[in-house]
mmJSON file of the N, C-alpha and C atoms, coordinates in Angstrom:
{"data_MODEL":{"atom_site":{
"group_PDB":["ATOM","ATOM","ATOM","ATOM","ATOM","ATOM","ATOM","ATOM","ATOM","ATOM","ATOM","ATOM","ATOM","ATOM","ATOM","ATOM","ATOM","ATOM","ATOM","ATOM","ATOM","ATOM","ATOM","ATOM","ATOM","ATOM","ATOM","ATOM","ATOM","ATOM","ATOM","ATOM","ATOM","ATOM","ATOM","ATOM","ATOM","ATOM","ATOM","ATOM","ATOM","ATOM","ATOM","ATOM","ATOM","ATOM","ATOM","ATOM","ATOM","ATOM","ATOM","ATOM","ATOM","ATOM","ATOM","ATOM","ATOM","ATOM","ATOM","ATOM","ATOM","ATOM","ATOM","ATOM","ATOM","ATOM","ATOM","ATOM","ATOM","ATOM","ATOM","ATOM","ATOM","ATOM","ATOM","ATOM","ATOM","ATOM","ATOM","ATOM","ATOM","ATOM","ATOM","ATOM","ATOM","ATOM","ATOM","ATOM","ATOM","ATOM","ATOM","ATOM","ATOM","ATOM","ATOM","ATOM","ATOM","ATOM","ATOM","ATOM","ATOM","ATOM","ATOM","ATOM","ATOM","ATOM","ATOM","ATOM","ATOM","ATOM","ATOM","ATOM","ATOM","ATOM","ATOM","ATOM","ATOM","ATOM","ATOM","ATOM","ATOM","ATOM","ATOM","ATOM","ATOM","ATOM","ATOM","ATOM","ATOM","ATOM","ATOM","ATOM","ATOM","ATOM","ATOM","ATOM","ATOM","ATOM","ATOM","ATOM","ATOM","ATOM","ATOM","ATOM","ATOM","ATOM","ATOM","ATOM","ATOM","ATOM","ATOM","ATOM","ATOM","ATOM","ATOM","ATOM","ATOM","ATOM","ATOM","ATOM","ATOM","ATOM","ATOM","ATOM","ATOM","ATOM","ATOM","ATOM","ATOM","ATOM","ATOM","ATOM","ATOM","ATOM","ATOM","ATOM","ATOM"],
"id":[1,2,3,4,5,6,7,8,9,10,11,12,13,14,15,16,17,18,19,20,21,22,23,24,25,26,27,28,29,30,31,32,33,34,35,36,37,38,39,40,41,42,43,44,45,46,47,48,49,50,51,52,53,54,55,56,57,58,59,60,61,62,63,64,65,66,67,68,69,70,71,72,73,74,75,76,77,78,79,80,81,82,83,84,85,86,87,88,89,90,91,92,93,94,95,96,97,98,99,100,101,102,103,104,105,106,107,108,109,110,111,112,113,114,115,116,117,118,119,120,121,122,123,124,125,126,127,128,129,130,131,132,133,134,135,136,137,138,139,140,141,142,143,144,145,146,147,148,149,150,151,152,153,154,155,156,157,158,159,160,161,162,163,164,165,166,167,168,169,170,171,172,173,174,175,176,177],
"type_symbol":["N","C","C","N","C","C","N","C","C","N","C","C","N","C","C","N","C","C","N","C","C","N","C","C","N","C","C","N","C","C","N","C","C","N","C","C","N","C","C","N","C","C","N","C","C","N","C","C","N","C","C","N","C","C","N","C","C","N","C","C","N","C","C","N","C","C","N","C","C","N","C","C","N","C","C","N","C","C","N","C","C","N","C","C","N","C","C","N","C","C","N","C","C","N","C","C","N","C","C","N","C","C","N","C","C","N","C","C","N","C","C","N","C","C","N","C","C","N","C","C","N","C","C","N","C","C","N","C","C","N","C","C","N","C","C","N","C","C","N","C","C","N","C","C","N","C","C","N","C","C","N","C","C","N","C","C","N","C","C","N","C","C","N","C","C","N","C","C","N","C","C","N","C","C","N","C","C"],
"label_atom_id":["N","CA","C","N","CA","C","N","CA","C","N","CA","C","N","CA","C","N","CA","C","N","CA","C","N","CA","C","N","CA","C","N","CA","C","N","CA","C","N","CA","C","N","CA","C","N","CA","C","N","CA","C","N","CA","C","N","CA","C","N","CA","C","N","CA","C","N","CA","C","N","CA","C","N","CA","C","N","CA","C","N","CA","C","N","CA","C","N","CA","C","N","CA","C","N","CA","C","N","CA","C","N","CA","C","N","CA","C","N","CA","C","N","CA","C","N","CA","C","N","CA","C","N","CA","C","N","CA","C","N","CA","C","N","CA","C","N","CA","C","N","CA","C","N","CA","C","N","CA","C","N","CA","C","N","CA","C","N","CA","C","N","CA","C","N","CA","C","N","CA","C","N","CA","C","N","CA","C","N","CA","C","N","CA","C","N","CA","C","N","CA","C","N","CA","C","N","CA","C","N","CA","C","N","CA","C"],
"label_alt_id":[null,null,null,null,null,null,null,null,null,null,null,null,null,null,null,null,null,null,null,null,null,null,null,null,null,null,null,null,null,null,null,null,null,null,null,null,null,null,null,null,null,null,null,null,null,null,null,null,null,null,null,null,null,null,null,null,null,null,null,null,null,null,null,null,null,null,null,null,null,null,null,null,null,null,null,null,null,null,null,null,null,null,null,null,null,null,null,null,null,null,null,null,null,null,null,null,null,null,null,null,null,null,null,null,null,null,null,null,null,null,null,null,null,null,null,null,null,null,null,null,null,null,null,null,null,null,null,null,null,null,null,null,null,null,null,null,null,null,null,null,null,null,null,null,null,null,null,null,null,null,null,null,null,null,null,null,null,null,null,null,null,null,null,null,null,null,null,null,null,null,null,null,null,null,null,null,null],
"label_comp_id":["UNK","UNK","UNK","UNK","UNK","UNK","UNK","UNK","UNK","UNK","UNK","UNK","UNK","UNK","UNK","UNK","UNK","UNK","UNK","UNK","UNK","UNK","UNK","UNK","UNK","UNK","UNK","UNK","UNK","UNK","UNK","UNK","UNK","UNK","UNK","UNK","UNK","UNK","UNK","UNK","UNK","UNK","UNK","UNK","UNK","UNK","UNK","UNK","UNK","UNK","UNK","UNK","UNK","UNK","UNK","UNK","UNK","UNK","UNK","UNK","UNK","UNK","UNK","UNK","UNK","UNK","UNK","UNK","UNK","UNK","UNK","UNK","UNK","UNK","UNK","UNK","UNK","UNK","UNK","UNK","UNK","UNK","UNK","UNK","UNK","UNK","UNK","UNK","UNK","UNK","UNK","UNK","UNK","UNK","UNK","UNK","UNK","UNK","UNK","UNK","UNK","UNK","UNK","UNK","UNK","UNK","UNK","UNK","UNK","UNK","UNK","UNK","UNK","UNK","UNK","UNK","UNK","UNK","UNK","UNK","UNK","UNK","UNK","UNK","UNK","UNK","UNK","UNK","UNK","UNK","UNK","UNK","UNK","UNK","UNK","UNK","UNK","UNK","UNK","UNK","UNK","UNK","UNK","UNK","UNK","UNK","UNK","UNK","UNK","UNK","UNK","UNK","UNK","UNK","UNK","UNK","UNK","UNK","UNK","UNK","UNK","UNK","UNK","UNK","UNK","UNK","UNK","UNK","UNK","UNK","UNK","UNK","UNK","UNK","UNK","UNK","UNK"],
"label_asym_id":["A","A","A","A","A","A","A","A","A","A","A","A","A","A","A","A","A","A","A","A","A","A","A","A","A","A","A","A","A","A","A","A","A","A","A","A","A","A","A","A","A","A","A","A","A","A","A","A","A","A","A","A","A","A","A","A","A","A","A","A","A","A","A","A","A","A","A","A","A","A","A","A","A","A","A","A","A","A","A","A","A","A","A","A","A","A","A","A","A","A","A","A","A","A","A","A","A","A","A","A","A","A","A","A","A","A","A","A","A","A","A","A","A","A","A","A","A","A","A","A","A","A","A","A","A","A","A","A","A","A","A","A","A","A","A","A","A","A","A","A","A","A","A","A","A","A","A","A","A","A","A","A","A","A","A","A","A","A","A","A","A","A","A","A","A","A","A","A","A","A","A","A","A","A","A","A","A"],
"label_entity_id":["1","1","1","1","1","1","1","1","1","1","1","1","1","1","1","1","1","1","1","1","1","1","1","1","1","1","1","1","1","1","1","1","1","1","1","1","1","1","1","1","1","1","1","1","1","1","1","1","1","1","1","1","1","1","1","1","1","1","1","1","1","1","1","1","1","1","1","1","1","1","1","1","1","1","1","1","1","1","1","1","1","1","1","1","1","1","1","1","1","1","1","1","1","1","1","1","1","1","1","1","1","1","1","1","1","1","1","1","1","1","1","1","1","1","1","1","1","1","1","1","1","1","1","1","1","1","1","1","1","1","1","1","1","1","1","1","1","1","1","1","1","1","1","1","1","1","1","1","1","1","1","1","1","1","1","1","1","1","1","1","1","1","1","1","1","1","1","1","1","1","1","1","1","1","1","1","1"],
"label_seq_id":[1,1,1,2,2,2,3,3,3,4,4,4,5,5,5,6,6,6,7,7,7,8,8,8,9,9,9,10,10,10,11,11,11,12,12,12,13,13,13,14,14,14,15,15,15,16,16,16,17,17,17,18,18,18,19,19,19,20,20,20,21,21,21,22,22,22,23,23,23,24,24,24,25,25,25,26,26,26,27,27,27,28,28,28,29,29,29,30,30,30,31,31,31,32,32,32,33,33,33,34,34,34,35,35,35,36,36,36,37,37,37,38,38,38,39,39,39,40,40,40,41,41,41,42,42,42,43,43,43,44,44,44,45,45,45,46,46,46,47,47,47,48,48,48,49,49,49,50,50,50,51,51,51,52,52,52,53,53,53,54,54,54,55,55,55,56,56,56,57,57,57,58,58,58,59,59,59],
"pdbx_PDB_ins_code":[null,null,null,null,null,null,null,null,null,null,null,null,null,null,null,null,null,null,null,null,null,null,null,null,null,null,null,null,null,null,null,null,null,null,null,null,null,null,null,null,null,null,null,null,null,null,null,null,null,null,null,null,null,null,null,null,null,null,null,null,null,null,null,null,null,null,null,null,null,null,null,null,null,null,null,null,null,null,null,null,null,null,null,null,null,null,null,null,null,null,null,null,null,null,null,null,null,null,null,null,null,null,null,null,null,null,null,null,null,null,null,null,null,null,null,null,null,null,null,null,null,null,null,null,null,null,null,null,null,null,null,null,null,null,null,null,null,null,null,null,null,null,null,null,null,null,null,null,null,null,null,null,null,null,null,null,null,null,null,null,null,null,null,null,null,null,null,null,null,null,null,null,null,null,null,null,null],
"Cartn_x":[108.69,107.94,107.271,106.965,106.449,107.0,108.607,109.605,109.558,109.643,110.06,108.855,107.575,106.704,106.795,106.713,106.979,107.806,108.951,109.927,109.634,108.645,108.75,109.863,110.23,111.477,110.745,109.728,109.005,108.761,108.655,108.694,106.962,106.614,104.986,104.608,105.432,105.03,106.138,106.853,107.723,107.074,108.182,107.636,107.925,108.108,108.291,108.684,109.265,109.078,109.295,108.896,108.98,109.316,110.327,110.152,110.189,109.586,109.446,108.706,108.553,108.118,106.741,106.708,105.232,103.854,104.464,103.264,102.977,103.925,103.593,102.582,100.968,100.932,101.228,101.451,101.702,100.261,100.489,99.224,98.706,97.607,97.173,97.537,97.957,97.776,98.893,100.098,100.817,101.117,100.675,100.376,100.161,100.529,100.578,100.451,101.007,101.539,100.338,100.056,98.913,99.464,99.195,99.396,98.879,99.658,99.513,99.457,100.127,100.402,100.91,100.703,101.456,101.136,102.556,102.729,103.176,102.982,104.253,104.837,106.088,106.795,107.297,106.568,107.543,107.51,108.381,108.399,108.977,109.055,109.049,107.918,107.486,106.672,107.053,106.338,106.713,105.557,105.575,104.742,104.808,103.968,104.456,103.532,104.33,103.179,103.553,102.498,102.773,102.074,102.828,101.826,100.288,99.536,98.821,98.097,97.726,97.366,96.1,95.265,93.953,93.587,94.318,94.463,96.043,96.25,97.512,96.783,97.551,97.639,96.121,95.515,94.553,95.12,94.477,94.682,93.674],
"Cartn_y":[51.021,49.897,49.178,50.053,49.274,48.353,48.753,47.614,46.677,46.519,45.556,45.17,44.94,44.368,43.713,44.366,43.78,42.486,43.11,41.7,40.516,40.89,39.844,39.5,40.837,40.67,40.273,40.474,40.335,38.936,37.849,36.961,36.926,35.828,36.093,36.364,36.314,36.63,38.03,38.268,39.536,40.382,41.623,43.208,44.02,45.402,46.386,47.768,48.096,48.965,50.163,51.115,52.493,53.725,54.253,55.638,56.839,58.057,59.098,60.185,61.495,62.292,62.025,62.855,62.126,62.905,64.073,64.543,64.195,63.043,62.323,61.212,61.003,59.667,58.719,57.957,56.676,56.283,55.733,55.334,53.411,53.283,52.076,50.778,50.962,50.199,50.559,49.18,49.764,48.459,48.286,46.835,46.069,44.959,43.536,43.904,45.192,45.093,46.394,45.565,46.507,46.818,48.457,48.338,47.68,47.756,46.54,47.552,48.81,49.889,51.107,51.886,53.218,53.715,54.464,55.025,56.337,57.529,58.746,58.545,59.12,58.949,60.83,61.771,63.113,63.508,63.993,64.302,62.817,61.999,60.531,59.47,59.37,58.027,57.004,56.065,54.417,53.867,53.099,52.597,51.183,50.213,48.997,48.073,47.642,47.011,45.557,44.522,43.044,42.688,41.331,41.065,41.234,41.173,41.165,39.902,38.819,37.543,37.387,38.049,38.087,38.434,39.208,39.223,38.689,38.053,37.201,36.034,36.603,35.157,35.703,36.947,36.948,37.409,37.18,37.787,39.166],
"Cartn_z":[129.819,130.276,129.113,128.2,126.696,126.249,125.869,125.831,126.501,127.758,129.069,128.519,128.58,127.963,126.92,125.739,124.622,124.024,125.101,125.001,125.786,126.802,127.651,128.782,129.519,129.921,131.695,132.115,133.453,133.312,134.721,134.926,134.909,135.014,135.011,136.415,137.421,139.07,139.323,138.534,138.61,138.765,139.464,139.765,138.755,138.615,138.165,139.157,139.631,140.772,139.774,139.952,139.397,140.124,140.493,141.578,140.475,141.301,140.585,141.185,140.721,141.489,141.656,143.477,144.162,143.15,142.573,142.052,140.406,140.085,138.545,138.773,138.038,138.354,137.072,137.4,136.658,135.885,134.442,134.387,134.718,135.094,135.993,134.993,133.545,132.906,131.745,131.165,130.586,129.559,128.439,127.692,128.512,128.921,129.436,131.047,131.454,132.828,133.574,134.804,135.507,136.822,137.124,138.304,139.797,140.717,141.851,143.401,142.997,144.472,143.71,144.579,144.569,145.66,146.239,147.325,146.942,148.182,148.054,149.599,149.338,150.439,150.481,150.658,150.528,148.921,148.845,147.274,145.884,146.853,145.819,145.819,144.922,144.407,143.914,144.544,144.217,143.595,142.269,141.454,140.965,141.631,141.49,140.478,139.26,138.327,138.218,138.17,137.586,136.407,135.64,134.561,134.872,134.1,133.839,133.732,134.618,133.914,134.08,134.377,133.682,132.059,131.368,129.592,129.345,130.055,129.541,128.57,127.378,126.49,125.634,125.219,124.891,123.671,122.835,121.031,120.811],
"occupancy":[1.0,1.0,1.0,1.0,1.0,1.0,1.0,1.0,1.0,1.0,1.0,1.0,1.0,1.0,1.0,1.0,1.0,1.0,1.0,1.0,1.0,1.0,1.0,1.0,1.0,1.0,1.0,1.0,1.0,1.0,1.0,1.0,1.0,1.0,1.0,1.0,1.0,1.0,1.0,1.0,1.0,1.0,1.0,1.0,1.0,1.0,1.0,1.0,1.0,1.0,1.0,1.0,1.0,1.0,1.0,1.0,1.0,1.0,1.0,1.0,1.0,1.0,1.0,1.0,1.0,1.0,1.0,1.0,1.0,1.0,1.0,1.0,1.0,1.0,1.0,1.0,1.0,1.0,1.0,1.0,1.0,1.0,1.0,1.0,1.0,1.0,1.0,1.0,1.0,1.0,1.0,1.0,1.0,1.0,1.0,1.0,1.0,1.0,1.0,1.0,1.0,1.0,1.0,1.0,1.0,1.0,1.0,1.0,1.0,1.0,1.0,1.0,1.0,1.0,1.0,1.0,1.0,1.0,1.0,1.0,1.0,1.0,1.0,1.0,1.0,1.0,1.0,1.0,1.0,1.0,1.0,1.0,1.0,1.0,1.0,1.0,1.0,1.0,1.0,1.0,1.0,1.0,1.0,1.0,1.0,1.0,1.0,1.0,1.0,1.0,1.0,1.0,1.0,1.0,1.0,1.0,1.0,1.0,1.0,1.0,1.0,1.0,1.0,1.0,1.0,1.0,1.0,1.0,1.0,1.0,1.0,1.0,1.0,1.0,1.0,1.0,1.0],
"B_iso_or_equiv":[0.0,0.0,0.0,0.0,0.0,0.0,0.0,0.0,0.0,0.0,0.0,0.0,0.0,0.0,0.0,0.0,0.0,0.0,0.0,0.0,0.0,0.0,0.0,0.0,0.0,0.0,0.0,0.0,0.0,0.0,0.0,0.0,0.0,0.0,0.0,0.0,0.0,0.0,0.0,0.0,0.0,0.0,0.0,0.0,0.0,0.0,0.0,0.0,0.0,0.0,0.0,0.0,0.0,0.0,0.0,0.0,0.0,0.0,0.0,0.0,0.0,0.0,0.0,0.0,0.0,0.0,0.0,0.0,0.0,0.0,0.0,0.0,0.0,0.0,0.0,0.0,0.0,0.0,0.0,0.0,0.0,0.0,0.0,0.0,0.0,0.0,0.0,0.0,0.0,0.0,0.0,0.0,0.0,0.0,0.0,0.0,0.0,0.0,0.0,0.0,0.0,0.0,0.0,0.0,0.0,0.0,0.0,0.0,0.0,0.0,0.0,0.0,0.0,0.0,0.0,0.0,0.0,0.0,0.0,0.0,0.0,0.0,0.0,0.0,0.0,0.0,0.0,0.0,0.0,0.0,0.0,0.0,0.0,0.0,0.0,0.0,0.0,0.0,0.0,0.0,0.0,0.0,0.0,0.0,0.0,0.0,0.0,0.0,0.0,0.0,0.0,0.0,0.0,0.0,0.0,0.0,0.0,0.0,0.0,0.0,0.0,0.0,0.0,0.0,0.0,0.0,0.0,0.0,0.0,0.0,0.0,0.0,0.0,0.0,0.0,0.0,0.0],
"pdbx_formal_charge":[null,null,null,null,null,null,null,null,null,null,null,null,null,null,null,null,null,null,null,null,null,null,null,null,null,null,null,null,null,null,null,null,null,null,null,null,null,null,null,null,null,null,null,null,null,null,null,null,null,null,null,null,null,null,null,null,null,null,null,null,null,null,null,null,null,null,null,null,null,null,null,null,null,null,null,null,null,null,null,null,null,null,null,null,null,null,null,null,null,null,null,null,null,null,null,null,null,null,null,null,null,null,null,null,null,null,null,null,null,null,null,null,null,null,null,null,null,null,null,null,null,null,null,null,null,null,null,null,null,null,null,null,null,null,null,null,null,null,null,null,null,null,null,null,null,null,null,null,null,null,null,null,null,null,null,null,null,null,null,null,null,null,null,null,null,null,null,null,null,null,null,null,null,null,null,null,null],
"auth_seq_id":[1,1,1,2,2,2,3,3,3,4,4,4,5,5,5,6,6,6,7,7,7,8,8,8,9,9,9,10,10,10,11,11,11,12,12,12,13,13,13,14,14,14,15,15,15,16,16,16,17,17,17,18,18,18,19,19,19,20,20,20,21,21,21,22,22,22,23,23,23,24,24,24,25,25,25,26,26,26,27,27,27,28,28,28,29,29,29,30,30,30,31,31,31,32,32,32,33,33,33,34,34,34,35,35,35,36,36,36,37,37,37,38,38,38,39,39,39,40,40,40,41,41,41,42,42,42,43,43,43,44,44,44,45,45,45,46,46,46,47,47,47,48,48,48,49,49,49,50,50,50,51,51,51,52,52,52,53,53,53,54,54,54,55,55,55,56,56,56,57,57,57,58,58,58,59,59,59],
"auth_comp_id":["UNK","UNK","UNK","UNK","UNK","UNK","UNK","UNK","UNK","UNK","UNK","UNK","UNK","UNK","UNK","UNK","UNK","UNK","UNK","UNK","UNK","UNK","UNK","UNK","UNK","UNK","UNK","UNK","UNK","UNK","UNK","UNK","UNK","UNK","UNK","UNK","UNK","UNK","UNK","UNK","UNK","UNK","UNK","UNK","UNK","UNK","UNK","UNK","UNK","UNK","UNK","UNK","UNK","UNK","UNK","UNK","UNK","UNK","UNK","UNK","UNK","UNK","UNK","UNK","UNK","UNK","UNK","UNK","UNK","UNK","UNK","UNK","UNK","UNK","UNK","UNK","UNK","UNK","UNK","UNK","UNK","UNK","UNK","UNK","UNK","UNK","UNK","UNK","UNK","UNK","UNK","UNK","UNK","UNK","UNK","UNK","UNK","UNK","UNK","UNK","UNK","UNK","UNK","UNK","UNK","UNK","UNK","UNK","UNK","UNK","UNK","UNK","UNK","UNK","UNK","UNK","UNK","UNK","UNK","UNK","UNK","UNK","UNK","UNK","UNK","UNK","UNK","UNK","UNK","UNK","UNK","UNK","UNK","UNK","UNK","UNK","UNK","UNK","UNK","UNK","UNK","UNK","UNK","UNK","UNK","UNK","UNK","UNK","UNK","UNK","UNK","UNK","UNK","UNK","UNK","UNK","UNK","UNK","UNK","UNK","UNK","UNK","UNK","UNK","UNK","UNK","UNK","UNK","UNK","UNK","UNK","UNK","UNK","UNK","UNK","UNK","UNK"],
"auth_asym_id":["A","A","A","A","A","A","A","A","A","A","A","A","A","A","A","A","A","A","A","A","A","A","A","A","A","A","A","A","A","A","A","A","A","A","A","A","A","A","A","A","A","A","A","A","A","A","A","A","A","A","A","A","A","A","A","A","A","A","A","A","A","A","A","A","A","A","A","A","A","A","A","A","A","A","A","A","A","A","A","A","A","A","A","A","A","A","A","A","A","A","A","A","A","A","A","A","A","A","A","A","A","A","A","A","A","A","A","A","A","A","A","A","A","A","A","A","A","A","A","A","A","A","A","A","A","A","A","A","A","A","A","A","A","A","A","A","A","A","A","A","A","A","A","A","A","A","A","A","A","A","A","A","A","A","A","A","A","A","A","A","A","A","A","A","A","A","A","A","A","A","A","A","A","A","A","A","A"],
"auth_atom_id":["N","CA","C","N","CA","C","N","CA","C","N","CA","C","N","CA","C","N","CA","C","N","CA","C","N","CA","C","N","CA","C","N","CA","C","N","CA","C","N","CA","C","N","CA","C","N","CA","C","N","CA","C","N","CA","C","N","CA","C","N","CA","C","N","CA","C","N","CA","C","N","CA","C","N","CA","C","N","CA","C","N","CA","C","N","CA","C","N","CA","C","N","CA","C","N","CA","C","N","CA","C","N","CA","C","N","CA","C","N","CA","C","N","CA","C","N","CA","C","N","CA","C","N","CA","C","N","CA","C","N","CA","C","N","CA","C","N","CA","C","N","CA","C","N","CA","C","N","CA","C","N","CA","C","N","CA","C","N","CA","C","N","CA","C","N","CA","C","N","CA","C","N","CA","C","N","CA","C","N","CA","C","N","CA","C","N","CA","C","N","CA","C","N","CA","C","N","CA","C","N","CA","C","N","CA","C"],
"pdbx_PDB_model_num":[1,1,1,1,1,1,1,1,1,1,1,1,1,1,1,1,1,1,1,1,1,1,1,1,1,1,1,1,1,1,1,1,1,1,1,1,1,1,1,1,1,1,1,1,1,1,1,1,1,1,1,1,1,1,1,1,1,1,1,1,1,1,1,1,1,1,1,1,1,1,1,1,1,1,1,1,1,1,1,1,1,1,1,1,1,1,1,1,1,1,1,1,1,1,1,1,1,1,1,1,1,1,1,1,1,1,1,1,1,1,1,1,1,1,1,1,1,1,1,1,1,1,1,1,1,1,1,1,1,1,1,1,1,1,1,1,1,1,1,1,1,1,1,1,1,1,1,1,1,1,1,1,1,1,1,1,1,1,1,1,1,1,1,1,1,1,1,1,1,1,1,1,1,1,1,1,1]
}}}
C-alpha cells in the first residue's frame, strides 16, 4: 500500500479494499491513505482505506 501511495496510483475518491485474516488488524493510517471501515466476516477481514484529503497536498 506504500507503493500504491507513493505513486499515486488511487483516484482522489478511490478505494482500497484489503481482505485478510479476521484476527490481523490493519493499521488506521498508511502514508496518504486512511482508513474508512473494517469489517470481519468469520475468519476474513475487510479493510477499506481512501485518500486522505484532509493532509492532501501538505508539505
Amino acid at each position: 500500500m506504500e507503493t500504491i501511495d507513493k505513486e499515486g496510483l488511487v483516484h482522489h475518491d478511490g478505494l482500497i479494499v484489503c481482505e485478510h485474516a479476521s484476527d490481523i488488524t490493519l493499521p488506521e493510517k498508511v502514508g496518504g491513505l486512511v482508513q474508512t471501515r473494517n469489517e470481519k466476516y468469520g475468519i476474513i477481514g475487510i479493510t477499506l482505506y481512501k485518500v486522505d484529503t484532509v493532509n492532501e497536498g501538505e508539505v
